[in-house]
N, C-alpha and C positions, 0 to 999 in steps of 0.2 A: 408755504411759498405759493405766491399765488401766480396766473398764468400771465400777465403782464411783464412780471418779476423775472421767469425764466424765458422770453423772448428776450427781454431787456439783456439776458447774460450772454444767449445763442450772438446773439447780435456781436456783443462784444468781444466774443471768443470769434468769431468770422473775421473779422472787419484788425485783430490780434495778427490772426494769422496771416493774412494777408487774400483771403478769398473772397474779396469784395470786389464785386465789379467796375468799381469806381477809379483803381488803379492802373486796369487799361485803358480805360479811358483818356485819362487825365492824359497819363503817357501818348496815346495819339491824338490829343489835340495839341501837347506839345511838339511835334516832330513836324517840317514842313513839308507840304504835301508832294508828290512826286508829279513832276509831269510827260504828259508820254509825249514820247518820239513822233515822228510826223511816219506815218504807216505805208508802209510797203506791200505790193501786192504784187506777187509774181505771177507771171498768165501760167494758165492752166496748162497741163498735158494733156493733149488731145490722144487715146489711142488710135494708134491704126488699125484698120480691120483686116485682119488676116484675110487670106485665100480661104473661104469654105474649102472642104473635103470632097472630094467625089467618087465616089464609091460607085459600083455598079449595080444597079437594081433591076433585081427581078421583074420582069415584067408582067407576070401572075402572080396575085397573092393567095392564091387558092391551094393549097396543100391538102393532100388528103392523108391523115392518121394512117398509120398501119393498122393494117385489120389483125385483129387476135381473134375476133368472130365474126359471124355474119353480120351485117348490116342490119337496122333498124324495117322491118317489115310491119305497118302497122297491122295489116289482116292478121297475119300471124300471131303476131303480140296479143291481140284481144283474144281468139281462139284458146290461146295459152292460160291466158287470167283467167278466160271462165271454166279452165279445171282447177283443179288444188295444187298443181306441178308450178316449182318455183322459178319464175325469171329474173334472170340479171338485166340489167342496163349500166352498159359500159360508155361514161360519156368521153369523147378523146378528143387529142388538139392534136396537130401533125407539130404544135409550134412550145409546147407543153413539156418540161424537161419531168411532172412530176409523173405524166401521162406513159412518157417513152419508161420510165422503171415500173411501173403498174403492168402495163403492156407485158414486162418481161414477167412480171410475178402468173399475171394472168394464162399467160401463154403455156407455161408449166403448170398450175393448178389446174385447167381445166384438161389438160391430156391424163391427170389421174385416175383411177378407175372410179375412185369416189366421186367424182364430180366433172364426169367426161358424160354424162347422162343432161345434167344440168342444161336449159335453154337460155345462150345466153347471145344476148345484143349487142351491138357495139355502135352507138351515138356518135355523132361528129355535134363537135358543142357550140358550131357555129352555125347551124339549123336553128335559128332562132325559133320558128314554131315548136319544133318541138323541147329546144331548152325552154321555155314557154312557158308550153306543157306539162310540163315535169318539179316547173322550178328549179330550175340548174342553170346557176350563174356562172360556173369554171368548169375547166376540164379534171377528170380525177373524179368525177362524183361517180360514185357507185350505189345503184338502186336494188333493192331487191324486195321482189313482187311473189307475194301468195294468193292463190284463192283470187287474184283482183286486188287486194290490197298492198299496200304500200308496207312492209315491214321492217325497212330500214335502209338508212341513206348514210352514206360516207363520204364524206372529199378528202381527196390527198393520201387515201390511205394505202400503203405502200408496202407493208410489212407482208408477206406471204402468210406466217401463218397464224395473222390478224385476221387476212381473206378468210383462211379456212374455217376458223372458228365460225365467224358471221356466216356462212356458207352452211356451218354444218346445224346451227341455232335456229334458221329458219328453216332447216330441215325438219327439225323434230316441233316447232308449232305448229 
């Protein structure tokens, strides 16, 4: 059989069953056309604009963090790097819900005897030089500094004794 011979059947077995395209057709050139109605346009709903809300606003937006440590001292801070003794940098937001639970992990941590020796700083992260500085775009980031060097950053991290571990790691490099 050759390929002629079995298009010639496919054919005839489509066109059997009725899956020819030719039969809708037909059937909508026989049917008279529909014509539309004359169009209606109903006018739009305009919303009304509510009352805005007025709420009372502070008139300073300047908040300051709660201190868990001293404040950022740059003489200090360099003094500190150039021995081997590890500092923290505590970047904080007064506005920062991840900051105020850090704060509390922090506030216990460091009154331990293990790490009530540690020098640590507390950033406000809206000091734009010195988030800058540092490279800290949020509040939550946690620095800690050896020797002068940078040996590890954290944001957000909130678990206590996630703190300690990192705490006690750069201890022993």
């Amino acid at each position: 059989m050759n390929a002629l011979t079995v298009v010639k059947k496919i054919a005839t077995m489509i066109s059997m069953a009725g899956l020819c395209c030719e039969a809708p057709l037909a059937y909508a050139q026989t049917t008279a056309p529909v014509r539309p109605g004359p169009v209606t346009v109903t006018p739009a709903v305009v919303p009304t604009i509510a009352e805005p809300i007025r709420t009372k606003v502070a008139t300073s937006n300047t908040q300051i963090a709660p201190l868990v440590a001293p404040t950022f001292d740059d003489a200090a801070f360099r003094r500190a790097t150039e021995t081997s003794s590890i500092v923290v940098l505590l970047f904080a937001s007064a506005t920062d819900a991840v900051w105020a639970a850090q704060a509390a992990a922090f506030k216990a941590i460091l009154q331990e005897a293990e790490f009530n020796q540690t020098l640590t700083y507390q950033v406000d992260v809206t000091n734009a030089e010195l988030s800058s500085r540092f490279s800290v775009k949020s509040a939550g980031t946690i620095l800690v500094f050896k020797a002068g060097v940078e040996r590890l950053r954290s944001t957000k991290m909130m678990n206590p004794d996630v703190i300690r571990k990192m705490l006690r790691l750069n201890s022993v490099l």
